[in-house]
C-alpha positions, -999 to 999 in steps of 0.1 A, spaced: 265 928 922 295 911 904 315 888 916 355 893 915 387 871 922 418 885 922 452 865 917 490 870 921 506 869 889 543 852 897 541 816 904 501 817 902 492 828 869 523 827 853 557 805 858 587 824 872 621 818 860 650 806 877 682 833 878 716 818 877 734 846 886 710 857 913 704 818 919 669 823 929 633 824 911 621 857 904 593 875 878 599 871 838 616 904 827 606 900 793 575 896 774 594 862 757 600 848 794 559 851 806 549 811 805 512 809 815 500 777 836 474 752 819 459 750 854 455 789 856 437 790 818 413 764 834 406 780 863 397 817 843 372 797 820 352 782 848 349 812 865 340 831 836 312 805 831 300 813 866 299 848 853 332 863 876 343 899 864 375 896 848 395 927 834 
């Protein structure tokens, strides 16, 4: 059996962005707004090296 983790995308994986005119964080809307976290790339690799299923 394989093991799986499964993560929230906004504000885990990636960074969400700050709306002025809603004045409140919300998901990237655009491909050119997705920021990934340096914490979150680490994470992935060591669980890939203890062989977690990733699609």
């Amino acid at each position: 059996m394989k093991k799986a983790i499964f993560f929230d995308r906004d504000g885990v994986i990636n960074k969400e962005v700050f709306r002025k005119k809603l004045n409140k964080w919300t998901a990237p809307h655009k491909i050119s707004e997705v920021k990934i976290k340096k914490k979150t790339l680490k994470v992935i690799n060591e669980l890939k090296e203890k062989n977690f299923f990733f699609l």
